[in-house]
C-alpha positions as CSV (number, residue, x, y, z in Angstrom):
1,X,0.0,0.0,0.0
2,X,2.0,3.1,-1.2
3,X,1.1,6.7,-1.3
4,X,2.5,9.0,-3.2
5,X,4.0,11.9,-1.8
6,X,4.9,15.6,-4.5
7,X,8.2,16.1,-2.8
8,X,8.7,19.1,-5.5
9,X,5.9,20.8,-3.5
10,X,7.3,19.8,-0.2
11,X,10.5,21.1,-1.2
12,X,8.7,24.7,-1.9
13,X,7.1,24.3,1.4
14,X,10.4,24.0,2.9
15,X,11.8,26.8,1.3
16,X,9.2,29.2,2.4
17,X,9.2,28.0,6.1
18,X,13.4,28.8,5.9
19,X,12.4,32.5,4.6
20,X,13.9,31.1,1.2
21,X,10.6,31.4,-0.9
22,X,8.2,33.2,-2.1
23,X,-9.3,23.5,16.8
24,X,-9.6,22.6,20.4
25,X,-7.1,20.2,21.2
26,X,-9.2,18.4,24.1
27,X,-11.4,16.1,22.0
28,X,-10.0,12.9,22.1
29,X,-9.7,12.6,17.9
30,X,-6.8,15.1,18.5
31,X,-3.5,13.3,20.0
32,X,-2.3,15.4,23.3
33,X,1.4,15.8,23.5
34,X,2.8,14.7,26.7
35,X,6.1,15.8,28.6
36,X,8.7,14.1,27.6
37,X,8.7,11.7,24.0
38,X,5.7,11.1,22.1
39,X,6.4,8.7,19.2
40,X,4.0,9.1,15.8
41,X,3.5,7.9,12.8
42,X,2.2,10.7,10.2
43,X,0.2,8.9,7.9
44,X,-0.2,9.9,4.5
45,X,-2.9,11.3,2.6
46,X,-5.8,9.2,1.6
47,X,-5.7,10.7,-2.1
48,X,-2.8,10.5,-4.8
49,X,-2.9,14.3,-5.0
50,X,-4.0,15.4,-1.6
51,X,-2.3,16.7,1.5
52,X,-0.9,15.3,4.4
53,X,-1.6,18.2,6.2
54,X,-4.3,21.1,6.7
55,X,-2.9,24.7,7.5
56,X,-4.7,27.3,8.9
57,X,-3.9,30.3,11.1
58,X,-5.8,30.8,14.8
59,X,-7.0,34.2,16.5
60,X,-6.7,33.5,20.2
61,X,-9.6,35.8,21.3
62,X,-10.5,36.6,24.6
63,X,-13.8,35.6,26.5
64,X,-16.0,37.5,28.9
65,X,-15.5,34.7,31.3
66,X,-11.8,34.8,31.1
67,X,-11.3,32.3,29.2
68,X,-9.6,32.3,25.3
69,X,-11.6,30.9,22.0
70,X,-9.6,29.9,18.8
71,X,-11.2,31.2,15.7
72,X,-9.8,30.5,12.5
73,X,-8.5,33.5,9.9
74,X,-10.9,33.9,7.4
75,X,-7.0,35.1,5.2
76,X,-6.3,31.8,4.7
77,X,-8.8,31.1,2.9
78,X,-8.1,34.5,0.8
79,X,-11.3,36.3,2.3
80,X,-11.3,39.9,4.5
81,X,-10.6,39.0,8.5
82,X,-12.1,41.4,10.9
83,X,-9.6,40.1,13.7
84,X,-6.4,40.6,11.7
85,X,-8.1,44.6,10.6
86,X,-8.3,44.5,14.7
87,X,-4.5,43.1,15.0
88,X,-3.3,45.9,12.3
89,X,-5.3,48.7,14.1
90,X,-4.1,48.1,17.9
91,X,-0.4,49.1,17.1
92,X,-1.2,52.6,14.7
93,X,-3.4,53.7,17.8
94,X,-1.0,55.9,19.6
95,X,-1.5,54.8,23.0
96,X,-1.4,50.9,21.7
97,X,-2.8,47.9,23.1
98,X,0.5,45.4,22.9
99,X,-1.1,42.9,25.2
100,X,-4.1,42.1,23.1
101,X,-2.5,42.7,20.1
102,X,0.3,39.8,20.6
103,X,-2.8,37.4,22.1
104,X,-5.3,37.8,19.0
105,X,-2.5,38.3,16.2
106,X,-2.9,34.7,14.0
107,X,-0.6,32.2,14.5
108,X,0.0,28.8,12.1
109,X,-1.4,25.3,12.5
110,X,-1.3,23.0,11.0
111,X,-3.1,19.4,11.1
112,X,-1.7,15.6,10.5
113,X,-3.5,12.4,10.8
114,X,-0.8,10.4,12.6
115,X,-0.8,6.9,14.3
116,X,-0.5,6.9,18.2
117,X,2.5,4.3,18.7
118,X,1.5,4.1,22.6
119,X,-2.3,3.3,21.8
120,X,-2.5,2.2,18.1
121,X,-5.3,4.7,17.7
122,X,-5.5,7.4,14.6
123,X,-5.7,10.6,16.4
124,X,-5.3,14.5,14.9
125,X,-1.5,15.8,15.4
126,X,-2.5,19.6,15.6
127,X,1.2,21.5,15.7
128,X,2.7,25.1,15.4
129,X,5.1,26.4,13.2
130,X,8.3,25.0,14.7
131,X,7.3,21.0,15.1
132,X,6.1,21.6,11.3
133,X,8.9,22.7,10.1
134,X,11.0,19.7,11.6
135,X,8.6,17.7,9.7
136,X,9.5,19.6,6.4
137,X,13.2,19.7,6.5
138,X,12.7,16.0,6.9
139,X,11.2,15.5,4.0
140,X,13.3,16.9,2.0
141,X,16.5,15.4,3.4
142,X,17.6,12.9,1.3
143,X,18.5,10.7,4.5
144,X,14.3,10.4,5.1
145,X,12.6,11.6,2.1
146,X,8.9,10.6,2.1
147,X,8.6,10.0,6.1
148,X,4.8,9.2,5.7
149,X,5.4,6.4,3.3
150,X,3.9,3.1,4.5
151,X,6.2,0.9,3.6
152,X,10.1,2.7,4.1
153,X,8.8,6.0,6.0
154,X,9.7,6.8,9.3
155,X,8.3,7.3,12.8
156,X,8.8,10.7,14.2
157,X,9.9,11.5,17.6
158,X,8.1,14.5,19.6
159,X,10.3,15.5,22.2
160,X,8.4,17.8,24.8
161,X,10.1,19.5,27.8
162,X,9.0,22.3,29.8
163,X,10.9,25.4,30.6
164,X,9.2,27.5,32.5
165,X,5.6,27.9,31.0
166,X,6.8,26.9,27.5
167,X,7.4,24.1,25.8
168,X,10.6,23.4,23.6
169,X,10.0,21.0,21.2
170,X,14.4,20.9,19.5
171,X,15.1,17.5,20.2
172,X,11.9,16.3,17.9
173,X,13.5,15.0,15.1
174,X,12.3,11.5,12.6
175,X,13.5,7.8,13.8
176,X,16.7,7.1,12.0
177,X,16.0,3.5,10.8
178,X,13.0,3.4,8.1
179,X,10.1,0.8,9.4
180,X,6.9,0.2,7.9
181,X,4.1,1.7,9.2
182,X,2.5,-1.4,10.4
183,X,0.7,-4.9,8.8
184,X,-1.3,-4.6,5.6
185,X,-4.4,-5.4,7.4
186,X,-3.1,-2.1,10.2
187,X,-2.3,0.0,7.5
188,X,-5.8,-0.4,5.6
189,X,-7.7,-0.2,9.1
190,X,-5.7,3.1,9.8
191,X,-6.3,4.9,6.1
192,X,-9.7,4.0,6.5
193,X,-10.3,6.0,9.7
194,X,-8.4,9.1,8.9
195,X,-9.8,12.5,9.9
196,X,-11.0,15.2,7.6
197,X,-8.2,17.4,8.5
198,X,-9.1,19.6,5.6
199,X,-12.5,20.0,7.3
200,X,-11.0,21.4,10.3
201,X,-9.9,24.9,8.2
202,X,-13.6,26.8,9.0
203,X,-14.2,29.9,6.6
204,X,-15.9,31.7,10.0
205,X,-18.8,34.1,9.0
206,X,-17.4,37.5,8.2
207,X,-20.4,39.6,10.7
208,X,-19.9,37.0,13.1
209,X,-16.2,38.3,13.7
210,X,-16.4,41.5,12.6
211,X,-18.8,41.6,15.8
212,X,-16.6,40.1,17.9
213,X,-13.6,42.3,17.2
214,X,-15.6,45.4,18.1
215,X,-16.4,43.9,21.4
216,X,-13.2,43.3,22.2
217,X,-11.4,46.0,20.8
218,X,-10.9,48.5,23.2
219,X,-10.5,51.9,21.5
220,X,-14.1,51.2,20.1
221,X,-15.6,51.4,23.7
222,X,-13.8,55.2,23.9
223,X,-15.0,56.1,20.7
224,X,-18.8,55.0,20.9
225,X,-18.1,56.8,24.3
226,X,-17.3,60.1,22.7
227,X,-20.0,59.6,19.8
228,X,-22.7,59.6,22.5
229,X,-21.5,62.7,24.4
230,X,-21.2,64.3,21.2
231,X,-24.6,63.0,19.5
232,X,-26.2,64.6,23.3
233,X,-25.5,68.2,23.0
234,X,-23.1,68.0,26.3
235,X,-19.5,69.5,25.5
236,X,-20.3,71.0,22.0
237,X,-20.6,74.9,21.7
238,X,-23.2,76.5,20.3
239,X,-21.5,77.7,16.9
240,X,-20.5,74.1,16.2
241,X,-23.9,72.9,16.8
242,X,-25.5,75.1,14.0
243,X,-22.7,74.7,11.6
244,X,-23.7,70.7,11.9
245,X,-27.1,71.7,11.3
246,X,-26.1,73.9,8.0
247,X,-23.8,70.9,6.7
């Protein structure tokens, strides 16, 4: 059973990741990355000419409640994205709002169906930038190659550990020697339960977040503030009243 993997595209993946070239993780379909190593197999697509992987960029938005929603960016899917006009605004105001701009600006992530060596189970890898690119420059080493391949790809290490309230992921790197990925009768069972990954990438409804950024954006509050002392007649002199009227 052997996939087919466009290595030419990889490569140009690869080069734009190097600067050379031009959704809730708590379901249990999505594999959570322990401390310490996590070994996966990252399977490949089920079409000759699909992806492996499913990108899309995340808004960490903050809740009433204190708490932080994901929403995806409507620019990856080449439409207008209300949160990213919020992002872009926040630093020309001159006072600035750093905080939220650095929590809601969009971040990559990207999505592999991978095999859980511990469990046997296919869950959802769901990764940032950096364990991504590790992924890529395997690929196109000529040591690994295809790493998803079934039959002579390779398992792939995730190497967690902790310092301080982040995780580093630099030890993460491919197993060296090139294993199947399991039986015939394993591999079938696995490509026949992957994930739509691809259906993970939501096109969010463009009122729906325009909305939200307003709510949260807080230079908005001060300026519906200022419209509604203006629109009363408090703090507006007399000659400026009746040249509004005349205009």
């Amino acid at each position: 059973f052997t996939m087919a993997i466009d290595l030419d595209k990889i490569k140009e993946i690869h080069a734009n990741l190097s600067g050379k070239g031009g959704t809730g993780g708590m379901s249990d379909t999505f594999l959570k990355i322990e401390d310490g190593t996590n070994t996966v197999r990252i399977l490949p697509p089920k079409e000759e000419d699909g992806e492996f992987y499913a990108m899309t960029k995340l808004h960490r938005v903050p809740q009433q409640d204190g708490t932080v929603k994901n929403i995806h960016c409507r620019q990856v899917h080449g439409e207008q994205c209300p949160i990213c006009n919020l992002y872009y605004s926040l630093w020309k105001e001159p006072t600035k709002d750093e905080d939220l701009a650095r929590q809601i600006k969009g971040r990559d992530r990207y999505y592999m169906n991978v095999v859980d060596r511990e469990t046997g189970a296919v869950k959802i890898l769901s990764v940032g930038i950096i364990l991504f690119k590790k992924v890529i420059a395997a690929m196109v080493d000529p040591d690994y190659g295809d790493i998803t391949d079934v039959e002579e790809g390779h398992d792939f290490k995730i190497v967690k550990i902790m310092e301080g309230q982040w995780p580093k992921y630099d030890q993460s790197a491919p197993r060296p020697k090139s294993t199947p990925t399991g039986s015939g009768k394993e591999v079938a069972e696995w490509m026949d339960t992957l994930h739509d990954i691809q259906g993970l990438v939501k096109l969010e409804d463009y009122e729906e977040l325009k909305q939200i950024a307003e709510s949260i954006n807080p230079f908005a509050a001060v300026s519906r503030s200022a419209d509604d002392i203006d629109r009363s007649g408090k703090d507006v002199d007399d000659d400026d009243y009746m040249e509004r009227l005349q205009s």
